[in-house]
N, C-alpha and C positions, 0 to 999 in steps of 0.2 A: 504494500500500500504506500509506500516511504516513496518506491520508485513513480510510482503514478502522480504523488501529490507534486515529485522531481519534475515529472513530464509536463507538469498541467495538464492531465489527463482530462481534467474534470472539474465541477466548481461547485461547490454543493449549494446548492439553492431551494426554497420553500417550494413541496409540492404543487404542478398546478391543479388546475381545475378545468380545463378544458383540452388538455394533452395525454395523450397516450402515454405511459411509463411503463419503459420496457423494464421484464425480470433479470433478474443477472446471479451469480452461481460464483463458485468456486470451483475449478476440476485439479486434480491431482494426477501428478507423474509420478513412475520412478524411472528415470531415469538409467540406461546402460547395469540393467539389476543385475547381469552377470558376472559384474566385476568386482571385485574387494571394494571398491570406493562407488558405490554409487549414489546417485543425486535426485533429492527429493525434490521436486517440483510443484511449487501453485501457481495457478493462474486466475487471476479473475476475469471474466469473460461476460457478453450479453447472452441473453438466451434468445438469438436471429426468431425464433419461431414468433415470437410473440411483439414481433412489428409489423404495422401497419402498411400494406404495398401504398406509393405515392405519396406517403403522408412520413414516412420514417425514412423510405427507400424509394431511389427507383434503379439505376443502375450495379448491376452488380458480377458482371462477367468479368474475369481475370484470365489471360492468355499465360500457360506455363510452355516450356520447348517441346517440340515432339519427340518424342523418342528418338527418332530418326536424325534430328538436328544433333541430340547428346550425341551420340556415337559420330555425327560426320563428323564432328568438332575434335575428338577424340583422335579419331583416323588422320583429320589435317596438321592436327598441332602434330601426332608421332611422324607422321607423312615428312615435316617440315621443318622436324628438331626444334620445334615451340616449348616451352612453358607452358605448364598447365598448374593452375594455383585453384585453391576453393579458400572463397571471402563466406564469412556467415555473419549477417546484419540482427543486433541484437535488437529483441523488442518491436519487431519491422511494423507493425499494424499499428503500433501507436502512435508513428513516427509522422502518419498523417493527418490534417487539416478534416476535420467533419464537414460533410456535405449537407446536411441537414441539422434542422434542430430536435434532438435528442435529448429523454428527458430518462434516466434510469433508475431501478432501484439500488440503496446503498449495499452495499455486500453483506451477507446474513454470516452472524459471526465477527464483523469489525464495528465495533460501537463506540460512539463519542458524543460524551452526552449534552456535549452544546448543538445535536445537533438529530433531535431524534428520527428515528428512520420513519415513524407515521407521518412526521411534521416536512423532513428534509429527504430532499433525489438530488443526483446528481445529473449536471447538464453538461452533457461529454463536449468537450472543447477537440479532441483527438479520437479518431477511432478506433473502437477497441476491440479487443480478440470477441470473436463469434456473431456481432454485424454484418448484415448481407450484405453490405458494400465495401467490409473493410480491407476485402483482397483487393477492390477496383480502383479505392483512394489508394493504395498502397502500390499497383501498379503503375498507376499513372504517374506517383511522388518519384519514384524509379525513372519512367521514361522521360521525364522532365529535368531530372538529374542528370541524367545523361546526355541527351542531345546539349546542357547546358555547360558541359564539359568537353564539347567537340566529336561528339561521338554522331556515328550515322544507324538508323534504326534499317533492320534490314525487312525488303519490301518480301522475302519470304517464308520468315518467320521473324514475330513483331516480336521477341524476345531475345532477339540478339542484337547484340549491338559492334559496333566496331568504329573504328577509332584507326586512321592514316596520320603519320606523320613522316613523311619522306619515305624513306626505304623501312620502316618498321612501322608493326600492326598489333597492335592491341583487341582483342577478340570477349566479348562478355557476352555469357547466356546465363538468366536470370530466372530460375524456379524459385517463387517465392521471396523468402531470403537469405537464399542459397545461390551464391554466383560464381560461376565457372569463368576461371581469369585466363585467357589466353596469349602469349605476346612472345617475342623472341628473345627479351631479356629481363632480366631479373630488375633490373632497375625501373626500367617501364611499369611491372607490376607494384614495383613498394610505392612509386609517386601516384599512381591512380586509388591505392590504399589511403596515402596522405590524403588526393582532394575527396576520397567520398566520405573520412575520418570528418570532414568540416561539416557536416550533417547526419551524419549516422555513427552509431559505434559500433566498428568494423571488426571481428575476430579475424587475420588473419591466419589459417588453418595451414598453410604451406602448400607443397606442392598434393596435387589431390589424391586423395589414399580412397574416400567412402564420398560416393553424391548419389544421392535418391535411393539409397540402398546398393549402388554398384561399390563393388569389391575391385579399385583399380591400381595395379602396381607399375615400376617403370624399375628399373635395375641402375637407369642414371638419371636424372633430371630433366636430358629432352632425347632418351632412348626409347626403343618400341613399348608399347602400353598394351598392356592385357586389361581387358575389361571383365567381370565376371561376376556372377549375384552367388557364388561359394557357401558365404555368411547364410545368404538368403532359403538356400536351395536346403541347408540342413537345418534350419530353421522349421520350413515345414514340413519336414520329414518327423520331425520330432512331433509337432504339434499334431499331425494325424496318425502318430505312432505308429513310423514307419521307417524306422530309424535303423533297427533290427533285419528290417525284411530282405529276401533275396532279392541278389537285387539283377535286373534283368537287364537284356544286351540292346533291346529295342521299345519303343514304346507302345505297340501292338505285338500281343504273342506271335502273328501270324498274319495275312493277308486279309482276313474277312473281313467286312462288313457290319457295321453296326446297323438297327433299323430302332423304330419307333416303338414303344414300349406294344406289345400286343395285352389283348383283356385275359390270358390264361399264364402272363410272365408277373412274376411279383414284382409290387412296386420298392424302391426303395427309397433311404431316408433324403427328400431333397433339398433340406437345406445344410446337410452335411456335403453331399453331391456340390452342388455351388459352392461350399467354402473350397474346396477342394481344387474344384476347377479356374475357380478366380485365382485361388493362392499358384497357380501351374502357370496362370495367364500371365501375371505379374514376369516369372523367367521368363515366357517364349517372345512378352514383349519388347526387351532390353535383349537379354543377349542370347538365347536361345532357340534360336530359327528351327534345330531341330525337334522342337515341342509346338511348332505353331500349326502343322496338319493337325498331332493330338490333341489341342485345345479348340481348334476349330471344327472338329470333328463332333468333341465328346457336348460342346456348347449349343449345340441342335438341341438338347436331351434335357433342359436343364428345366422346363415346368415339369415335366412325370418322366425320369430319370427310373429305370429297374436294375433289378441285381443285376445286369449285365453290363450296363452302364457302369455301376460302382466299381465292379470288378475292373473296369477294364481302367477309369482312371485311378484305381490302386497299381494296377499293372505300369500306369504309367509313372506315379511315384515310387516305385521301384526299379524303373528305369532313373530316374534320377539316382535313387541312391546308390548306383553304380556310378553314376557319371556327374556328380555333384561340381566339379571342376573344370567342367569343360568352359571355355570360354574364347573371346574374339580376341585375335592377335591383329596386334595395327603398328606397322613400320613401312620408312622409305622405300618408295618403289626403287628394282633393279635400274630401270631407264624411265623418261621421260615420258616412253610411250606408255604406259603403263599407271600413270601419275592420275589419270583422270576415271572418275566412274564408267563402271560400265557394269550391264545385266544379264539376268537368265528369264526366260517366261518357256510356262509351260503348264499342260491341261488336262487333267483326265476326263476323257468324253462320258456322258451320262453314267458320271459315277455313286450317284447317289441313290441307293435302292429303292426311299421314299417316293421321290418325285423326277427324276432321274434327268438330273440336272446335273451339271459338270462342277468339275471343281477345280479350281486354276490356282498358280500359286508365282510370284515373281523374286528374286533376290539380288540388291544390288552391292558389288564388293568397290571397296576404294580404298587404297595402301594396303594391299590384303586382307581384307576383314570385312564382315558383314557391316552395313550401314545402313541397312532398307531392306526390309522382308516381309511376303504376303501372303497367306493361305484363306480358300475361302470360297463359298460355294457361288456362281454368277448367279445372276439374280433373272436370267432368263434360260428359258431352254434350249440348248443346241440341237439343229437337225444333224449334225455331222461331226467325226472330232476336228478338220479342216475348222470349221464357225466357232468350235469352241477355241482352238488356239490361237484363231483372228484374234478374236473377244478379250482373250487375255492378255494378247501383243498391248491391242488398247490400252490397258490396267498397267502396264509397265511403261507405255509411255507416257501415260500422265504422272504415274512418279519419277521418269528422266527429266520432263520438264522442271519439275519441283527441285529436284535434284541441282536442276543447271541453274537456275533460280539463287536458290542457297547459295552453290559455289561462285557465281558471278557476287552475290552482294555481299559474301563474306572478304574475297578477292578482291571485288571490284574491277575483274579482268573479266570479259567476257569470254564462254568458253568456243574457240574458233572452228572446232573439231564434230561431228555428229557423237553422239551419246550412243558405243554399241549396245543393243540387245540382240541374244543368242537364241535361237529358238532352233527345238528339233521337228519341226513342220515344215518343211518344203512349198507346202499346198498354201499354207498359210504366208509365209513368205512371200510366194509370188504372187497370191491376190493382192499382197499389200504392193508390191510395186507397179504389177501390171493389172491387176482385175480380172485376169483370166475366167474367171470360173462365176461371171457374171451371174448367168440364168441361175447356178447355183445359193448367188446370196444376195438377188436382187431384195428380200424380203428382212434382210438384218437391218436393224433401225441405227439411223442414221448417224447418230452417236458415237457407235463404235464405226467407224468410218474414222475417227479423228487419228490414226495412226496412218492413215492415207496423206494426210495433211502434214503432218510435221513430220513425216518422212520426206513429201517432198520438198520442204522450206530446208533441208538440209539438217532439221536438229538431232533427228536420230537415223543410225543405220542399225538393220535387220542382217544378221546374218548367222548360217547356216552351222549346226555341229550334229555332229552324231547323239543318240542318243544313250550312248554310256558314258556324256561326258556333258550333261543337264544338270547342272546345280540344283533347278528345281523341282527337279524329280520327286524329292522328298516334301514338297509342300503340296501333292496333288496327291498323293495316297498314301496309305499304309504300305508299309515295306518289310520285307522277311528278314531275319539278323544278319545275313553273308551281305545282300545290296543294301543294308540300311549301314553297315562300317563302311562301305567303298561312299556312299553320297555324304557320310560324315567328311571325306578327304576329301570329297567337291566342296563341302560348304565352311570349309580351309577353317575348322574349328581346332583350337590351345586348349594345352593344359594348364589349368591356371598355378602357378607354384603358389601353391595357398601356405605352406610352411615358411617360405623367404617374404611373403608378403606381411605376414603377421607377426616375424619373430623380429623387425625392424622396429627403430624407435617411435 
């Protein structure tokens, strides 16, 4: 409370009479409980639920990075022997200016009796933890900090920022207040600590060990960088006591098919089911491409979820608990030619036994390492597997464009080169350049058409491989344990040295 009244959080004033007064709480942490020393936490917080839309709030959307931005950022700085640092802004929500007038209750539990709580509310001056807006003031205090410091807000993704100064580049991605520091020298980094020090109290954290849960280690300062959720992955092994189990070589026993619960299969528990499958989503979204079929898969299933279903994502947590360390490796390309993204697409034709519709999956690598990955069933039917591999050419080249987007406004070099995708379609390929097979797909809506177009404006090229050599093989179906080790070596996945990473200061 010392801190708050520090803040001017607040200003205690006579109840009114004609304003809403929102409730407010106390929550408690403990903070890192694993360790001999851990750290008891309060917060005082509003309770959001009980404001008035228009009258307390009205904006309240806050933009964090996408996954896919973490990881390029990742890949460029090791790509580019950058620095990578983590700033942590203390107190971040109350750091901002109140958009409304807000009237609260005083915290149940702190009493001071010149000021009794029937009689006196608090009229928030600063926004505080758990108002619907206070991630939106909070972002905006951010992005206004920024550009006010020279920095350019990047037009594809509003969460990063960057920062030219002649021949050097300062790079910031912003979750929350948690900032990923980017730049080529160490000095660049302490001086942008100094100016954000003039309005925030900045922990510098050093070079980055732990952000959003990633487990990332670097062997030198601006040497290759293993990414990996390690910490994470035996985390909920533990939690769904699975810690113990065999642990298997793939994350389907076998090839077959899941279906829709039938009325003679028993159901099973479905909100165990969902923690389960969420807690799986969290890896395969960050760094584990090779769980993004089985998360995609088993997430069809998740209102009436049967013993089959559970089995099979226990089977897939026991695929982890053999492979809890698997993770992305990101260093300097060999050559030049090699320096820039490039992709895999590819489809399995009406593979879904329900409605039998395809399911396509794309993965894009840059400095060796996953950066962008997709599994996932299209959302219309193909007559052929030709239309389903078009369809998913589509789906990959709207994430190259994205792709080239990013890398132009983080560079600010525009990229001169077409963005390859690899695809093991022939048929598909050559409708995309030539239309061959017209009468064939005169009926496919218009939309996926759009990789006709930025093929030929030059932004992307299409070309041909074999298919024992499909990166994304393993995001379009289940795979038997001998081809599911060989598409692990396509999907150029590390081991994370989880021992050298943690036995460090």
């Amino acid at each position: 409370m010392h801190s708050h009244f520090k803040n001017n959080t607040f200003t205690i004033v006579p109840r009114p009479n004609d304003h809403n007064v929102i409730s407010t709480r106390f929550t408690y942490r403990l903070k890192f409980p694993e360790t001999e020393n851990p750290i008891y936490k309060a917060r005082f917080v509003a309770r959001g639920f009980s404001q008035i839309p228009y009258e307390d709030y009205t904006d309240t959307f806050a933009p964090v990075p996408k996954s896919t931005t973490i990881r390029f950022l990742l890949s460029y700085a090791a790509g580019n022997k950058l620095y990578a640092y983590h700033f942590d802004v203390e107190t971040a929500f109350l750091l901002s200016d109140i958009d409304k007038t807000i009237y609260a209750e005083q915290p149940d539990g702190y009493t001071d009796s010149k000021y009794p709580t029937n009689d006196f509310v608090l009229l928030l001056n600063k926004a505080l933890y758990g108002l619907k807006q206070s991630a939106w003031l909070w972002s905006n205090n951010v992005k206004s900090k920024f550009l006010s410091l020279g920095f350019r807000q990047s037009n594809a993704d509003e969460t990063v920022f960057t920062r030219q100064d002649g021949n050097h580049i300062t790079i910031m991605a912003v979750y929350v207040d948690d900032f990923l520091v980017i730049s080529d020298t160490t000095d660049r980094i302490n001086n942008l600590e100094s100016q954000l020090s003039e309005s925030y109290t900045i922990n510098n954290l050093g070079p980055v060990k732990r952000f959003l849960g990633l487990d990332i280690y670097r062997q030198t300062p601006t040497g290759p960088i293993f990414v990996s959720q390690s910490t994470y992955a035996r985390k909920i092994l533990h939690r769904f006591e699975m810690q113990d189990s065999n642990p298997a070589k793939a994350p389907f026993p076998d090839t077959s098919q899941l279906h829709k619960r039938t009325n003679d299969e028993q159901s099973s528990d479905p909100t165990l089911y969902r923690e389960i499958i969420g807690s799986i989503g969290y890896l395969s979204t960050y760094t584990r491409p090779d769980l993004a079929y089985a998360v995609s898969k088993l997430s069809q299933y998740l209102s009436d979820p049967s013993v089959h279903h559970m089995q099979a994502a226990k089977y897939v947590l026991r695929y982890i608990r053999g492979t809890p360390d698997f993770c992305l490796y990101y260093a300097p390309p060999e050559s030049s030619d090699s320096s820039l993204p490039f992709g895999f697409s590819d489809a399995s034709h009406a593979a879904d036994p329900n409605d039998r519709k395809s399911r396509s999956g794309y993965i894009f690598f840059f400095n060796g390492g996953d950066i962008s990955h997709s599994s996932g069933k299209q959302s219309i039917t193909a007559l052929s597997s030709m239309e389903s591999e078009y369809i998913e050419t589509m789906n990959a080249a709207q994430e190259a464009i994205f792709l080239r987007k990013l890398y132009t406004s983080i560079t600010g070099q525009p990229m001169d080169i077409p963005t390859t995708i690899l695809t093991d379609s022939e048929a598909a390929l050559n409708h995309t350049k030539n239309n061959v097979n017209h009468a064939r797909t005169k009926h496919i809506d218009t939309r996926f058409h759009y990789i006709r177009e930025v093929h030929a404006a030059g932004l992307i090229e299409l070309e041909h491989i074999p298919a024992t050599e499909q990166a994304a093989d393993m995001l379009t179906k289940p795979l038997g344990i001998t081809k599911h080790a060989e598409s692990i070596k396509l999907l150029q996945l590390a081991t994370f040295p989880f021992e050298a990473a943690f036995s460090r200061p």
